[in-house]
Biopython code that builds the backbone (N, CA, C, O; Angstrom):
import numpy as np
from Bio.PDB.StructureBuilder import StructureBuilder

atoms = [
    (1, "UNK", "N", (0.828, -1.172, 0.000)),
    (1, "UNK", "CA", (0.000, 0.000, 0.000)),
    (1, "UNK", "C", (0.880, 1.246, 0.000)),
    (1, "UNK", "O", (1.756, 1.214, 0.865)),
    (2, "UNK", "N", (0.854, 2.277, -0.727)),
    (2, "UNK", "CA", (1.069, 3.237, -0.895)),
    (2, "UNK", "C", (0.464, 4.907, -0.398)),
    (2, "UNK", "O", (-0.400, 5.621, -0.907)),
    (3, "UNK", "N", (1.205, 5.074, 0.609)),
    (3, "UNK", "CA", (0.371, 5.651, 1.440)),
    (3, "UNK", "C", (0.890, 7.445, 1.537)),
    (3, "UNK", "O", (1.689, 7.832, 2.390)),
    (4, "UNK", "N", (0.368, 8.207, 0.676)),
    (4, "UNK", "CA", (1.128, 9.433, -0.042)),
    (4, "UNK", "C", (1.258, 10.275, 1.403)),
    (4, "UNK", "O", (2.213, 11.046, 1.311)),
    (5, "UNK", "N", (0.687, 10.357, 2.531)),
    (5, "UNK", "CA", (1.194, 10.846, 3.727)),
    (5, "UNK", "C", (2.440, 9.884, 4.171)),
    (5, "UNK", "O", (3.356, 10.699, 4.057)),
    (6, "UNK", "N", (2.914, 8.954, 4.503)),
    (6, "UNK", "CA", (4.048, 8.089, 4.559)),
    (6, "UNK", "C", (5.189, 8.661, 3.777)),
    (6, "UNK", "O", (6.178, 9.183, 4.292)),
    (7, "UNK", "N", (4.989, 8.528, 2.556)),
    (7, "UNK", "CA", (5.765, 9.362, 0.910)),
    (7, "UNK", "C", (6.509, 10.468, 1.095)),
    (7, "UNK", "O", (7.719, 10.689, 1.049)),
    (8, "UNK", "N", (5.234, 11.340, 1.388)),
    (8, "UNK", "CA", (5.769, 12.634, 1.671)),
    (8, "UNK", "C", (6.382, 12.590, 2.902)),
    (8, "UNK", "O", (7.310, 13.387, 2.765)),
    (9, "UNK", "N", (6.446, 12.074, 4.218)),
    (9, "UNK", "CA", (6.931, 12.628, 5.147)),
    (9, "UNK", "C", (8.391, 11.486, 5.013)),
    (9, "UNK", "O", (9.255, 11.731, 5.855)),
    (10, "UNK", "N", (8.671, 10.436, 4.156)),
    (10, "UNK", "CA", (9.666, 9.776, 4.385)),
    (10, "UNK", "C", (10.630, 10.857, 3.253)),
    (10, "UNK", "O", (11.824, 11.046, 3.483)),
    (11, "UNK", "N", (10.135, 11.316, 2.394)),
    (11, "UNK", "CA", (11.069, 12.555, 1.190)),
    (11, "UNK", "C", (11.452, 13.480, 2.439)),
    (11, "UNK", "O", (12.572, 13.327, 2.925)),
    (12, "UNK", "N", (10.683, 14.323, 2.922)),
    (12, "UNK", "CA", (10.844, 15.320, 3.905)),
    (12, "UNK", "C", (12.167, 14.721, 5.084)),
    (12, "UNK", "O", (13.318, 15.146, 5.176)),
    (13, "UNK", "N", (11.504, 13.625, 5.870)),
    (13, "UNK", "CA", (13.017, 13.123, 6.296)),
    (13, "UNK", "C", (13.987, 13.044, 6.026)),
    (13, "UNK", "O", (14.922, 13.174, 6.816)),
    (14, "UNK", "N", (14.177, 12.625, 3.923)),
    (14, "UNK", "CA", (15.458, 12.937, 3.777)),
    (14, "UNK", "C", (15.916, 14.116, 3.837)),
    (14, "UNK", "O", (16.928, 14.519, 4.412)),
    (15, "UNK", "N", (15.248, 14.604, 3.306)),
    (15, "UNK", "CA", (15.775, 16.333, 2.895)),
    (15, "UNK", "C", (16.070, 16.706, 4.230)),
    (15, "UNK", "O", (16.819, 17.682, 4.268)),
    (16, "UNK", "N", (15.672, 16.176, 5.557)),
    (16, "UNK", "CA", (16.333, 16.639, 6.570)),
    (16, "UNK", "C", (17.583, 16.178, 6.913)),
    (16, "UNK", "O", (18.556, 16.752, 7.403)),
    (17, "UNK", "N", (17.379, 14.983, 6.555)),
    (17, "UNK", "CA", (18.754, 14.247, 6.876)),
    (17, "UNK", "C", (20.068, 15.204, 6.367)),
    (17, "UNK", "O", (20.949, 15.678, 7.084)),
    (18, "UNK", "N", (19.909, 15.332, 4.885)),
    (18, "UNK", "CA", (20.978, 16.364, 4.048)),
    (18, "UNK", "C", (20.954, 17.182, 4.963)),
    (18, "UNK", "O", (21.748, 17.157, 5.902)),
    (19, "UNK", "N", (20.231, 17.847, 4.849)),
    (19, "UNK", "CA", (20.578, 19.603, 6.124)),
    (19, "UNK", "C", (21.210, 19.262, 6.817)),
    (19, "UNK", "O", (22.316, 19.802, 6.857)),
    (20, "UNK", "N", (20.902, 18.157, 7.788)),
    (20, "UNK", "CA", (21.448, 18.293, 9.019)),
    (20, "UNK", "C", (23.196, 17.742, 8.832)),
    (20, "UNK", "O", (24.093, 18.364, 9.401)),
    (21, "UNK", "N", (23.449, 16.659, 8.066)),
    (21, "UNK", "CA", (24.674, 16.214, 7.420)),
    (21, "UNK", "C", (25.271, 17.768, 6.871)),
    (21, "UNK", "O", (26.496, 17.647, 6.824)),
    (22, "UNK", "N", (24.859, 19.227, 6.424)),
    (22, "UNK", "CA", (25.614, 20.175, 5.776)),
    (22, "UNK", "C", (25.829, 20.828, 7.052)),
    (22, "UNK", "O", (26.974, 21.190, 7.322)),
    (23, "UNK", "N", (24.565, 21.097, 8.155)),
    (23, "UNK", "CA", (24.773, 22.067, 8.962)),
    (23, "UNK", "C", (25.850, 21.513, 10.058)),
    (23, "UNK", "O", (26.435, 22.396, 10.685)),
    (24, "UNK", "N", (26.200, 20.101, 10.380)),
    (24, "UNK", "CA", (26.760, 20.111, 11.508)),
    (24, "UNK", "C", (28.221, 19.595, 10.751)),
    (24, "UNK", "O", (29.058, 19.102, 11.508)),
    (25, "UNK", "N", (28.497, 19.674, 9.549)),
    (25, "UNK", "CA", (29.871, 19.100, 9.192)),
    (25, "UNK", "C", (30.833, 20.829, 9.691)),
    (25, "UNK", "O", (30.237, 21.888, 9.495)),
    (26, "UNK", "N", (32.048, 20.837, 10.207)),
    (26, "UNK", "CA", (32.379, 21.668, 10.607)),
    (26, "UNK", "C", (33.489, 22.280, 9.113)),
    (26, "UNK", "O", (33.605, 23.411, 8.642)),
    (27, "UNK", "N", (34.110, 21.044, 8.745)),
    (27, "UNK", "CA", (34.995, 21.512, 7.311)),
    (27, "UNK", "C", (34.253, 20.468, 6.292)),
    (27, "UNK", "O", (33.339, 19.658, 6.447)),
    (28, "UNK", "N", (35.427, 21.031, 4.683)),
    (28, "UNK", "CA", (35.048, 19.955, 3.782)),
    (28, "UNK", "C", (34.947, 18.854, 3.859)),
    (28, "UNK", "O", (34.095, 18.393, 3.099)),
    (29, "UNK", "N", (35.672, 17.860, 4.726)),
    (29, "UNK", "CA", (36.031, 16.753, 4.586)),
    (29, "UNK", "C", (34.896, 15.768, 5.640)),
    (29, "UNK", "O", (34.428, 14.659, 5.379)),
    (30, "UNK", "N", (34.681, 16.597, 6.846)),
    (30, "UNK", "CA", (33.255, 16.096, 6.975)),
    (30, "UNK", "C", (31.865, 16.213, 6.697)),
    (30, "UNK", "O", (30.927, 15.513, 7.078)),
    (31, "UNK", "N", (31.904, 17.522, 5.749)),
    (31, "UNK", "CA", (30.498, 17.086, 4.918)),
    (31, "UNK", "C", (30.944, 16.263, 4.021)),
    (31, "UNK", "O", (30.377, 15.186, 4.206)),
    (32, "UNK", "N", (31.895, 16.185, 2.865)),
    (32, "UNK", "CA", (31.094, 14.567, 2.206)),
    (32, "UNK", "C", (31.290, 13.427, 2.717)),
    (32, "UNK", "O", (30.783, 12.470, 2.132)),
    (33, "UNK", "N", (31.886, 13.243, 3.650)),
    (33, "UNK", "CA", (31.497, 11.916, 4.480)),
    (33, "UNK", "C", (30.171, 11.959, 5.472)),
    (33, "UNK", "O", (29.824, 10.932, 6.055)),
    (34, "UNK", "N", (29.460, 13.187, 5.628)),
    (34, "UNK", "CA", (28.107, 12.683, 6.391)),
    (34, "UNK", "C", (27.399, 12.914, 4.916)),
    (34, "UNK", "O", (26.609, 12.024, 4.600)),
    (35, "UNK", "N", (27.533, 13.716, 4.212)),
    (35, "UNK", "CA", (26.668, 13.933, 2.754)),
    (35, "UNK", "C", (26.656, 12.531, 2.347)),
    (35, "UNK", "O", (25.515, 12.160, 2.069)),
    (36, "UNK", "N", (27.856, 11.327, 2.178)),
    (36, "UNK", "CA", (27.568, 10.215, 1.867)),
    (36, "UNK", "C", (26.936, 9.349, 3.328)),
    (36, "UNK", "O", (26.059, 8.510, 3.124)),
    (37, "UNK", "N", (27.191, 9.478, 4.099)),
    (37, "UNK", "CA", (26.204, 8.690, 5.061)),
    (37, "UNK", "C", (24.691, 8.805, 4.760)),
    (37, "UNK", "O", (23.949, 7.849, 4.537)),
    (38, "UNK", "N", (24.272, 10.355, 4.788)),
    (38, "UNK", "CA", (23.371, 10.773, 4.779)),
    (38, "UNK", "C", (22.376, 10.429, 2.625)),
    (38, "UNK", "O", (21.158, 10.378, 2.454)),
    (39, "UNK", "N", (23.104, 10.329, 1.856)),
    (39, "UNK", "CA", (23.035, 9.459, 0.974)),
    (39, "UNK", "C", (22.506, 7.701, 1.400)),
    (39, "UNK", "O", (21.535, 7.145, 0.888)),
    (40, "UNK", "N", (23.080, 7.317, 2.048)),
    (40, "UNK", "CA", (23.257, 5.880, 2.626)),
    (40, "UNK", "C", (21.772, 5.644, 3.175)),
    (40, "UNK", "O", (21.126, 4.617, 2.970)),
    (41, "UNK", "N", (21.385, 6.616, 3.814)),
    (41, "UNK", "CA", (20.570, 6.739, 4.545)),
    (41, "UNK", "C", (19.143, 6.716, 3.678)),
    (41, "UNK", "O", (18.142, 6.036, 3.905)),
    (42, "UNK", "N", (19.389, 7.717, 2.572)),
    (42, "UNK", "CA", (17.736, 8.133, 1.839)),
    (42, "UNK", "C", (17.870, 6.707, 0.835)),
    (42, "UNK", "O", (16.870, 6.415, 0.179)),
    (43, "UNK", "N", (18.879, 5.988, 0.739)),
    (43, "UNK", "CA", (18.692, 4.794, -0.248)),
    (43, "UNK", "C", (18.159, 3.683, 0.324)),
    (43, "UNK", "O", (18.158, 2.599, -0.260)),
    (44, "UNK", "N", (17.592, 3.885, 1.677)),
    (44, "UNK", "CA", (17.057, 2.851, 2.209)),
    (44, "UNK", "C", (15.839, 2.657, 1.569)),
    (44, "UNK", "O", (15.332, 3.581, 0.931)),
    (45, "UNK", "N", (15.064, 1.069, 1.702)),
    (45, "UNK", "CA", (13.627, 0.935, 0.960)),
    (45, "UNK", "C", (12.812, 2.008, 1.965)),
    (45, "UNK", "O", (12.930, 2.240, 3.168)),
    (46, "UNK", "N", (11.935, 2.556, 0.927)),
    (46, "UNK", "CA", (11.231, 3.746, 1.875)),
    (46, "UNK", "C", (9.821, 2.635, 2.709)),
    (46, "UNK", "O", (9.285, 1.572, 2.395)),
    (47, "UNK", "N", (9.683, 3.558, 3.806)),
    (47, "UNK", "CA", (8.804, 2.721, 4.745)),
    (47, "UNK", "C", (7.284, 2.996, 4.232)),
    (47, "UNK", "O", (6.892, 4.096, 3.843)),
    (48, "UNK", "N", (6.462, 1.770, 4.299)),
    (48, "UNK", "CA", (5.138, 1.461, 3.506)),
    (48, "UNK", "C", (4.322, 1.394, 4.738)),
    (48, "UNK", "O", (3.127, 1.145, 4.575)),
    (49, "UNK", "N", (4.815, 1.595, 6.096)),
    (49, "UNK", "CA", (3.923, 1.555, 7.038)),
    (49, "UNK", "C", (3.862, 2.811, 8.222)),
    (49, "UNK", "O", (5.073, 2.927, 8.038)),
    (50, "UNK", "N", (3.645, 3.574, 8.986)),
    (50, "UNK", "CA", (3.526, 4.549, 9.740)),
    (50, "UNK", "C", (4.964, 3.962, 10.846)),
    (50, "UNK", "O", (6.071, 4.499, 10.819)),
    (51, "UNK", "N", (4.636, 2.904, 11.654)),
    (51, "UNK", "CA", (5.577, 2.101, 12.293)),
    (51, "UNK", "C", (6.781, 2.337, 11.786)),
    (51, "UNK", "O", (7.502, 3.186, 12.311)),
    (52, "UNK", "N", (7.207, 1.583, 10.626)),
    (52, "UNK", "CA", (8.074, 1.695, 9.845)),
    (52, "UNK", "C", (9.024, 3.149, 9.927)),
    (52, "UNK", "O", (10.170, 3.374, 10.316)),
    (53, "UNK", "N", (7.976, 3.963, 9.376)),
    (53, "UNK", "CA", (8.397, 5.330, 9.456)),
    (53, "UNK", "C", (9.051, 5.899, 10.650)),
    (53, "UNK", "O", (9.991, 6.679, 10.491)),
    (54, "UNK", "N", (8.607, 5.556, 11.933)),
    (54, "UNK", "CA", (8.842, 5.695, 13.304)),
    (54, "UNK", "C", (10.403, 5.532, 13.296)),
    (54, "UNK", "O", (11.214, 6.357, 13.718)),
    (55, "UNK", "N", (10.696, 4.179, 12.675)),
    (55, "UNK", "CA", (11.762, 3.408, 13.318)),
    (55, "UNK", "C", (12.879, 4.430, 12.363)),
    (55, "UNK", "O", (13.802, 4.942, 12.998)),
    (56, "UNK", "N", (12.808, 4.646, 11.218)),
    (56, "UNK", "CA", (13.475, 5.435, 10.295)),
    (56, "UNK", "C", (13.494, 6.771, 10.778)),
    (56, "UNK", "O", (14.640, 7.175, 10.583)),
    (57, "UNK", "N", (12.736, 7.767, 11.371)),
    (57, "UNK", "CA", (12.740, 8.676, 11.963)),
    (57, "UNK", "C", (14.166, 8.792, 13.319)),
    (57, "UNK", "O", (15.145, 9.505, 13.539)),
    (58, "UNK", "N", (13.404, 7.482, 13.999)),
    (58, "UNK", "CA", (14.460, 7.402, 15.370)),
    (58, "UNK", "C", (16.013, 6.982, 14.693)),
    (58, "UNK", "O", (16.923, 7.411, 15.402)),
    (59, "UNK", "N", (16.367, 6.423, 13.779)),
    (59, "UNK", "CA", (17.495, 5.762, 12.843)),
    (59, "UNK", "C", (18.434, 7.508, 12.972)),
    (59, "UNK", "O", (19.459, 7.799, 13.589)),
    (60, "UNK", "N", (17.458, 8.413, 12.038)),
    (60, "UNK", "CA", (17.930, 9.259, 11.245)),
    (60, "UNK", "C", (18.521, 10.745, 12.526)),
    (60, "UNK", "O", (19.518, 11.457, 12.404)),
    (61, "UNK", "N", (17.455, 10.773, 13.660)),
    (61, "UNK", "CA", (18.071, 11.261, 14.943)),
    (61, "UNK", "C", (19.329, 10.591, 15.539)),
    (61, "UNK", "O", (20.060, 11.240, 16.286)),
    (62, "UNK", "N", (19.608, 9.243, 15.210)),
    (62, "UNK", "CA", (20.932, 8.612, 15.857)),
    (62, "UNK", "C", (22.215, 8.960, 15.190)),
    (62, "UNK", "O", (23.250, 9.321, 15.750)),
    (63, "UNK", "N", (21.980, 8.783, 13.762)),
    (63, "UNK", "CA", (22.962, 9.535, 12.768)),
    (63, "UNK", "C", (23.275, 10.717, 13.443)),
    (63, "UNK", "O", (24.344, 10.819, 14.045)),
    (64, "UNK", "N", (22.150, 11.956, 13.391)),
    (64, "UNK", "CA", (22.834, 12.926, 13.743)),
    (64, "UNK", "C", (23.182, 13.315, 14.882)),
    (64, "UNK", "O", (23.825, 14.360, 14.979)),
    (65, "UNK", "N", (22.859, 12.612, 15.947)),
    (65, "UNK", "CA", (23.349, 12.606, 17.447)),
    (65, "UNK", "C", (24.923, 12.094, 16.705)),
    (65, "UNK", "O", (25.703, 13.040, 16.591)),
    (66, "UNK", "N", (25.277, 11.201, 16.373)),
    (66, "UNK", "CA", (26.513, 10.378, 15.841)),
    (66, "UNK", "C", (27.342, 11.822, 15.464)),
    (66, "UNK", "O", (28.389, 12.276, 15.926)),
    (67, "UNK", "N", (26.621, 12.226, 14.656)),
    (67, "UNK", "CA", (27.491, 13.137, 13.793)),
    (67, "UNK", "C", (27.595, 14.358, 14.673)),
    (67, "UNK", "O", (28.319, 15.135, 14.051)),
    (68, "UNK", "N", (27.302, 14.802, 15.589)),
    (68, "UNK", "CA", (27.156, 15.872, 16.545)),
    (68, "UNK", "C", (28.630, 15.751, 17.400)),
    (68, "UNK", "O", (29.516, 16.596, 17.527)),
    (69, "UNK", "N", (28.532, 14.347, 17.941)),
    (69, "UNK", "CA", (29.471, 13.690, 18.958)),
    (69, "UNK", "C", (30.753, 13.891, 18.113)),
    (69, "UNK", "O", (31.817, 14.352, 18.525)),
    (70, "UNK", "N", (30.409, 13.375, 16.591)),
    (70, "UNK", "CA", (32.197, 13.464, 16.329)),
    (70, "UNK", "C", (32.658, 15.016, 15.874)),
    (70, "UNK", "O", (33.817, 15.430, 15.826)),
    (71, "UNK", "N", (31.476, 15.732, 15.567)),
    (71, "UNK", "CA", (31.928, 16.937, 15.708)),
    (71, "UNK", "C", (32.520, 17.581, 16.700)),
    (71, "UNK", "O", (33.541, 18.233, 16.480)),
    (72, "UNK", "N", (31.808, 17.473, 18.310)),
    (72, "UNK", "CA", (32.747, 17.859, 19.381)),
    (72, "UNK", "C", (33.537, 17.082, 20.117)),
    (72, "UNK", "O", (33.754, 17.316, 21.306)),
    (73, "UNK", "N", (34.037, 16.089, 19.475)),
    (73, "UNK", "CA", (34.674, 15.441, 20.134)),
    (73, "UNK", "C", (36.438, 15.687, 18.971)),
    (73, "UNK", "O", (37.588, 15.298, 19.178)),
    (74, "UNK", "N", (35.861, 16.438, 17.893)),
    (74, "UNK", "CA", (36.937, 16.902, 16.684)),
    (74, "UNK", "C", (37.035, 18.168, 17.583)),
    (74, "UNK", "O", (38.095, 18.129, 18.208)),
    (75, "UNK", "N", (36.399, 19.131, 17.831)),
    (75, "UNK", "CA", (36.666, 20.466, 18.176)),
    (75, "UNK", "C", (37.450, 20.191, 19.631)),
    (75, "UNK", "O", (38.221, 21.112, 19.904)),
    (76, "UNK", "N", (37.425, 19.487, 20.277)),
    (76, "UNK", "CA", (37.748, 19.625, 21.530)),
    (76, "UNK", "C", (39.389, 18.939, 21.022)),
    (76, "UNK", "O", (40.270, 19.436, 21.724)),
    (77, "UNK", "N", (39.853, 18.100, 20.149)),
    (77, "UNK", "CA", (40.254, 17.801, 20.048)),
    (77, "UNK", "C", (41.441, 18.803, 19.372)),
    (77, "UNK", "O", (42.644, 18.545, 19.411)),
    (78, "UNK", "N", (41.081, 19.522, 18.996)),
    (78, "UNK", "CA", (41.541, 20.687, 17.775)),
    (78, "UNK", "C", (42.048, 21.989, 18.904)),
    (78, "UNK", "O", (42.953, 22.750, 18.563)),
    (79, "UNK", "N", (41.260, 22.153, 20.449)),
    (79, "UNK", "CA", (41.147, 23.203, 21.057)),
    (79, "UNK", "C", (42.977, 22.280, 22.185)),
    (79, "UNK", "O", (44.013, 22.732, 22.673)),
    (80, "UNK", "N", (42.357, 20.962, 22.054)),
    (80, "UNK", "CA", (43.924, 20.688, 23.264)),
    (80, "UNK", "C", (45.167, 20.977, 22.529)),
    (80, "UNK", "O", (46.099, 21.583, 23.057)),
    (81, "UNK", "N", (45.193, 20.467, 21.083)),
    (81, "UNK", "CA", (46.279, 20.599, 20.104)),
    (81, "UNK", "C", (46.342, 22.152, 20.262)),
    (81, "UNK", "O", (47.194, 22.323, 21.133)),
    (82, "UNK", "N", (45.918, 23.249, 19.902)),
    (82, "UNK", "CA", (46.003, 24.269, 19.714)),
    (82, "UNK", "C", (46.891, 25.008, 21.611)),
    (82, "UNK", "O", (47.753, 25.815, 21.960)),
    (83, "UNK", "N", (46.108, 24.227, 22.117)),
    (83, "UNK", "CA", (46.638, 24.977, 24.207)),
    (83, "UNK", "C", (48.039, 24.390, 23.767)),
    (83, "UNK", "O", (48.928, 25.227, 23.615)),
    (84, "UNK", "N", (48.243, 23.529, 23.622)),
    (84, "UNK", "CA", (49.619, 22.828, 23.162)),
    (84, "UNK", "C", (50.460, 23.561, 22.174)),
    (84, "UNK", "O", (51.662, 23.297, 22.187)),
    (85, "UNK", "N", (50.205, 24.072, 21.679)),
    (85, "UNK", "CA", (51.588, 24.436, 20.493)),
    (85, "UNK", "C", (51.715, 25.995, 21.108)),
    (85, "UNK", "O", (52.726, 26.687, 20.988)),
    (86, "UNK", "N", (50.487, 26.403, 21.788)),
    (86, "UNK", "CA", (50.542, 27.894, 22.648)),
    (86, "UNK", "C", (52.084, 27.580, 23.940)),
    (86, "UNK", "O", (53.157, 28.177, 24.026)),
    (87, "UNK", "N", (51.546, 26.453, 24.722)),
    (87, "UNK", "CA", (51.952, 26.760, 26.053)),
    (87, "UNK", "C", (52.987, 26.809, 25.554)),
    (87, "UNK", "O", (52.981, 26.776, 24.323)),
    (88, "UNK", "N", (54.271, 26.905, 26.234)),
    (88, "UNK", "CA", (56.048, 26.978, 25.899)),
    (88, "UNK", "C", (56.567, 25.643, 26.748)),
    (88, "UNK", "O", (56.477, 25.273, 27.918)),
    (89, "UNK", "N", (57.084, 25.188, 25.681)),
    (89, "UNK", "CA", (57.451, 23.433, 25.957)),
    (89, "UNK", "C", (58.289, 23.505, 27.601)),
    (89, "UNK", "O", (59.009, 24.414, 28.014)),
    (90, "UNK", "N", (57.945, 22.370, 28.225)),
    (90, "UNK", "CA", (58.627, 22.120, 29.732)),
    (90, "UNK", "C", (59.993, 22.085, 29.610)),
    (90, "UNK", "O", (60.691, 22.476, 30.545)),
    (91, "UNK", "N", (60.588, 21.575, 28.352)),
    (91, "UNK", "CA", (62.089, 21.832, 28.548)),
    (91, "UNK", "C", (62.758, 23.313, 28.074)),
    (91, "UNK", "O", (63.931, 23.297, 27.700)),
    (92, "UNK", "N", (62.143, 24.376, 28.085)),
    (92, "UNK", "CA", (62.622, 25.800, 28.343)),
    (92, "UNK", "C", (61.417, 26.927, 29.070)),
    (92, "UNK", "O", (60.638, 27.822, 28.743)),
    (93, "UNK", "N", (61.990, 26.017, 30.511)),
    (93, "UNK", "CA", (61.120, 27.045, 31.547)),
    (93, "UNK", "C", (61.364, 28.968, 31.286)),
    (93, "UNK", "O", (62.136, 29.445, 30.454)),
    (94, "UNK", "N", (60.795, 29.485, 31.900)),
    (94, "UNK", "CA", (60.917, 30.880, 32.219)),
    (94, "UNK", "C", (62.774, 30.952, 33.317)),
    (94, "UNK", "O", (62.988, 30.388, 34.390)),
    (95, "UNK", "N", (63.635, 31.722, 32.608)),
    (95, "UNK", "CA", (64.568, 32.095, 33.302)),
    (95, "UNK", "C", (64.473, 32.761, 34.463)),
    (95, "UNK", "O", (64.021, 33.906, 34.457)),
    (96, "UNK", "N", (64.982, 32.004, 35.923)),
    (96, "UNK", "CA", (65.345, 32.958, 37.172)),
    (96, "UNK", "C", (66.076, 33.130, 37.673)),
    (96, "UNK", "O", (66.758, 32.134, 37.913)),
    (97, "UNK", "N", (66.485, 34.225, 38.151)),
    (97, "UNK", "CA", (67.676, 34.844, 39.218)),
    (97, "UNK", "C", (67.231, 35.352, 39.851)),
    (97, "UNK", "O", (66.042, 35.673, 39.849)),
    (98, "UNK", "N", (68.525, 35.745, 41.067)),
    (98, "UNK", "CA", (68.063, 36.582, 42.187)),
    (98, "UNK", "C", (67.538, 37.681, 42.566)),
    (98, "UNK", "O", (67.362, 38.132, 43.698)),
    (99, "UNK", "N", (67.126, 38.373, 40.836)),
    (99, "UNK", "CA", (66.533, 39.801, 40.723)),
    (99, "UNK", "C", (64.743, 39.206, 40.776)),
    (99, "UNK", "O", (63.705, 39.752, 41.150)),
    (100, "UNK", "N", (64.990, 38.127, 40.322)),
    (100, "UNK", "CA", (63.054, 37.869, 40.092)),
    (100, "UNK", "C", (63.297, 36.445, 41.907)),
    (100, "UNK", "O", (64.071, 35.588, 42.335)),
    (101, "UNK", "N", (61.979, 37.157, 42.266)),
    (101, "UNK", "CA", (61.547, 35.808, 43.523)),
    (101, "UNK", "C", (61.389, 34.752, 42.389)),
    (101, "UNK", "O", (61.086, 33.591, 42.664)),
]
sb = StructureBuilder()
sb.init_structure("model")
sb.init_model(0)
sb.init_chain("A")
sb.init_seg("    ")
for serial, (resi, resn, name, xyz) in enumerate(atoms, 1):
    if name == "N":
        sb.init_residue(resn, " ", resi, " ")
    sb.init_atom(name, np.array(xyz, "f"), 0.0, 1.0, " ", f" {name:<3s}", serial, name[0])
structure = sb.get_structure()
């Protein structure tokens, strides 16, 4: 059965899926790897039942929870590297003498 409310809201899911794969990729290289997930995703058989739809709905929130996580788990990752090349390496402390406590 073909059920043109099902149709439309499983198209609409994809088209969210894409957005959300463009809006949370932070550079090039992770939008086309969620752009192809998110591909991966709309090539599934589309769901012929409301149920169905449910389960594809909750699928397509896990992706982007997924894709959220490796986004900040890249930024945080990007923010220690960065404190790092700031701080001044342990083997050339700050010089002292008896003019500085």
């Amino acid at each position: 059965m073909n059920d043109p409310f099902i149709q439309s809201e499983w198209q609409a899911l994809c088209e969210h899926v894409h957005l959300c794969a463009s809006g949370i990729a932070i550079d090039a290289s992770e939008q086309t790897e969620f752009q192809s997930q998110a591909d991966e995703f709309s090539a599934h058989t589309p769901p012929t039942r409301y149920t169905e739809l449910l389960a594809e709905t909750a699928a397509a929130a896990r992706l982007a929870v997924q894709w959220q996580d490796q986004t900040i788990h890249d930024a945080d990752d990007h923010r220690i590297d960065e404190a790092s090349e700031e701080s001044f390496p342990a083997s050339d402390p700050p010089e002292f003498n008896r003019t500085h406590a």
